[in-house]
C-alpha positions as a Markdown table, in Angstrom:
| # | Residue | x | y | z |
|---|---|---|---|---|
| 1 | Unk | -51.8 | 33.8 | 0.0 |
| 2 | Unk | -48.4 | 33.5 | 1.4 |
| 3 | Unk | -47.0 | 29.9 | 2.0 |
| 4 | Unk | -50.0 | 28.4 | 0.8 |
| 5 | Unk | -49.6 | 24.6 | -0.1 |
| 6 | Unk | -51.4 | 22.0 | -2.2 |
| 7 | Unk | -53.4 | 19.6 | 0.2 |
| 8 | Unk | -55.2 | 16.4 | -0.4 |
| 9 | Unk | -58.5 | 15.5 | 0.9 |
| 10 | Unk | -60.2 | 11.8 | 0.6 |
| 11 | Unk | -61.6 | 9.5 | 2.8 |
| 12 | Unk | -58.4 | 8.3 | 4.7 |
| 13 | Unk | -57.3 | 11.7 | 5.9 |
| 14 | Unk | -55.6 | 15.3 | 4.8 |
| 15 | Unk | -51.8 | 15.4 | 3.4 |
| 16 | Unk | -49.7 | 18.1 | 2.2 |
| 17 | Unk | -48.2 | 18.5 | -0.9 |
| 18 | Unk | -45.2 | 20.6 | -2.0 |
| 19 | Unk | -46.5 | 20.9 | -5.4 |
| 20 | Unk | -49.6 | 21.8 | -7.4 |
| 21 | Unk | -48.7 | 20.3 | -10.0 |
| 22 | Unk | -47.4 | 16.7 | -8.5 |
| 23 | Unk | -51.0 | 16.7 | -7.0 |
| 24 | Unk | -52.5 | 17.1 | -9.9 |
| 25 | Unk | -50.8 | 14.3 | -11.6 |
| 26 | Unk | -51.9 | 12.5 | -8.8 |
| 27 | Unk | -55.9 | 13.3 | -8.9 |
| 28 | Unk | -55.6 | 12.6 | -12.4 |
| 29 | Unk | -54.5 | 9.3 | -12.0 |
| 30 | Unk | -56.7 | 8.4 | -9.3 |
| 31 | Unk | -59.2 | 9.8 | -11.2 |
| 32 | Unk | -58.8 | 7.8 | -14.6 |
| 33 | Unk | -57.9 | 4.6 | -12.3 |
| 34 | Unk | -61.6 | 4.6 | -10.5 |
| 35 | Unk | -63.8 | 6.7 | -11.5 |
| 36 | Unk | -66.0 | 5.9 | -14.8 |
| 37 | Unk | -66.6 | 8.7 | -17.2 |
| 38 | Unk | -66.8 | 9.0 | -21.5 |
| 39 | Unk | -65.2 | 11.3 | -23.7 |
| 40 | Unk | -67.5 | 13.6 | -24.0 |
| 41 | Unk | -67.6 | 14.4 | -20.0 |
| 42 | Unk | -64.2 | 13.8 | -18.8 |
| 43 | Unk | -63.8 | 17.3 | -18.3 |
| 44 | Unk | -66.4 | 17.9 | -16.2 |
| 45 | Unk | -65.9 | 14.9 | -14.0 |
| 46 | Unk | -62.4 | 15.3 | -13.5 |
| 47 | Unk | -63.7 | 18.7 | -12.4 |
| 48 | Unk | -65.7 | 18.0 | -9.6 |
| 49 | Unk | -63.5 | 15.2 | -9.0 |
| 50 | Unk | -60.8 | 17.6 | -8.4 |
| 51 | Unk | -62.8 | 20.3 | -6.7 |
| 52 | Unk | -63.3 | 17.5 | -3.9 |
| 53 | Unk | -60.4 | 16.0 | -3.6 |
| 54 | Unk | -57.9 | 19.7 | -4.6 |
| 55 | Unk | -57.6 | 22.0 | -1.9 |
| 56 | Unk | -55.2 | 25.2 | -1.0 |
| 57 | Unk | -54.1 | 26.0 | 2.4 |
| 58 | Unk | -51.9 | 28.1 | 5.0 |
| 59 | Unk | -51.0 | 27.3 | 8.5 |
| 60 | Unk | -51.8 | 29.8 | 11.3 |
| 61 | Unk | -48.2 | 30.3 | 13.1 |
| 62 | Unk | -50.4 | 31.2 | 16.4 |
| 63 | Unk | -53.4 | 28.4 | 16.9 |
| 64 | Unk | -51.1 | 25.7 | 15.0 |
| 65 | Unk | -54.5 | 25.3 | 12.7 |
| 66 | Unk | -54.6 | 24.7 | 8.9 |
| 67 | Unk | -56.6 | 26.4 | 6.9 |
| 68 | Unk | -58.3 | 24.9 | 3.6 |
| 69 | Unk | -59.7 | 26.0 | 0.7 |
| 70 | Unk | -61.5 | 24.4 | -2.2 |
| 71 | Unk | -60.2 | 25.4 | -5.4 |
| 72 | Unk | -63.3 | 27.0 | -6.4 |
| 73 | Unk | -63.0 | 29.4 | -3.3 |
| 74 | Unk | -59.3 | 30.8 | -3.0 |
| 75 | Unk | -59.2 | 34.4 | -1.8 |
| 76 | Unk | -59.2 | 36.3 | -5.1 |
| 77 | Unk | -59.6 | 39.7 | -6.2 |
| 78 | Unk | -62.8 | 40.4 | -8.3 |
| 79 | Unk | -61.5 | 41.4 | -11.1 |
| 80 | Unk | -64.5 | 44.4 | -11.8 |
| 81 | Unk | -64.3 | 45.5 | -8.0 |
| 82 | Unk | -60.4 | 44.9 | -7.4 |
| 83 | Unk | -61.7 | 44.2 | -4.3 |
| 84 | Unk | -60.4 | 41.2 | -2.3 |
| 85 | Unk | -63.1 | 38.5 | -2.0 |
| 86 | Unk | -62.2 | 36.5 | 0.8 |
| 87 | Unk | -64.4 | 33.1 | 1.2 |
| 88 | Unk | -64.7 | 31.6 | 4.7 |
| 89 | Unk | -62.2 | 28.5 | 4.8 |
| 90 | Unk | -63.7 | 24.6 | 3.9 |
| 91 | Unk | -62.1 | 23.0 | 6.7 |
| 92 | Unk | -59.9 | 23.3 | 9.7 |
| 93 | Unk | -57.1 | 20.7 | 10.6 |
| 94 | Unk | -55.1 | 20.7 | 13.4 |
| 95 | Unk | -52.9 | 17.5 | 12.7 |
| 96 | Unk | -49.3 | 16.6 | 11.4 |
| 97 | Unk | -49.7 | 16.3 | 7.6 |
| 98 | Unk | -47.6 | 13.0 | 5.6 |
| 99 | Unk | -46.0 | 14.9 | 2.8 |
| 100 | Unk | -46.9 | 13.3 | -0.9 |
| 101 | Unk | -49.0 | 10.4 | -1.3 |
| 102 | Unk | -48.9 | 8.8 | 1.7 |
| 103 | Unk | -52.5 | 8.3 | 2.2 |
């Protein structure tokens, strides 16, 4: 995916990130701040924690619409077909995005 960018999701909104890996800091702090978890399943909630909150999109030049994926469902090639799979996008947004963690 060309100019694909890191977006967050939550309950106040959408905002776009300019890195993965910044946002990822992020969730993880968020995550360890709020959310109650053990040892032994950390892993899997920070998972689903990040597979709602993480998700990868690409503006449309033409309709002015961004797309979004979940992290679980990027456009990927299979790696026995080498065919592209190509998952329908999560959500549409068609609004100014705050850069960082403004929301």
């Amino acid at each position: 995916m060309v100019r694909k960018k890191p977006y967050l999701v939550n309950e106040h909104g959408v905002s776009k990130w300019d890195d993965a890996s910044e946002l990822n800091l992020f969730l993880q702090i968020q995550f360890e701040e709020n959310e109650e978890f053990t040892e032994a399943d950390y892993e899997e909630k920070f998972e689903a924690f990040m597979t709602e909150h993480f998700y990868v999109g690409k503006p449309c030049a033409v309709c002015c619409t961004t797309v979004l994926w979940k992290l679980t469902e990027l456009p990927k090639i299979h790696p026995v077909t080498s065919r592209l799979t190509f998952y329908a996008p999560n959500k549409r947004v068609q609004q100014a995005f705050p850069t960082g963690p403004a929301l």
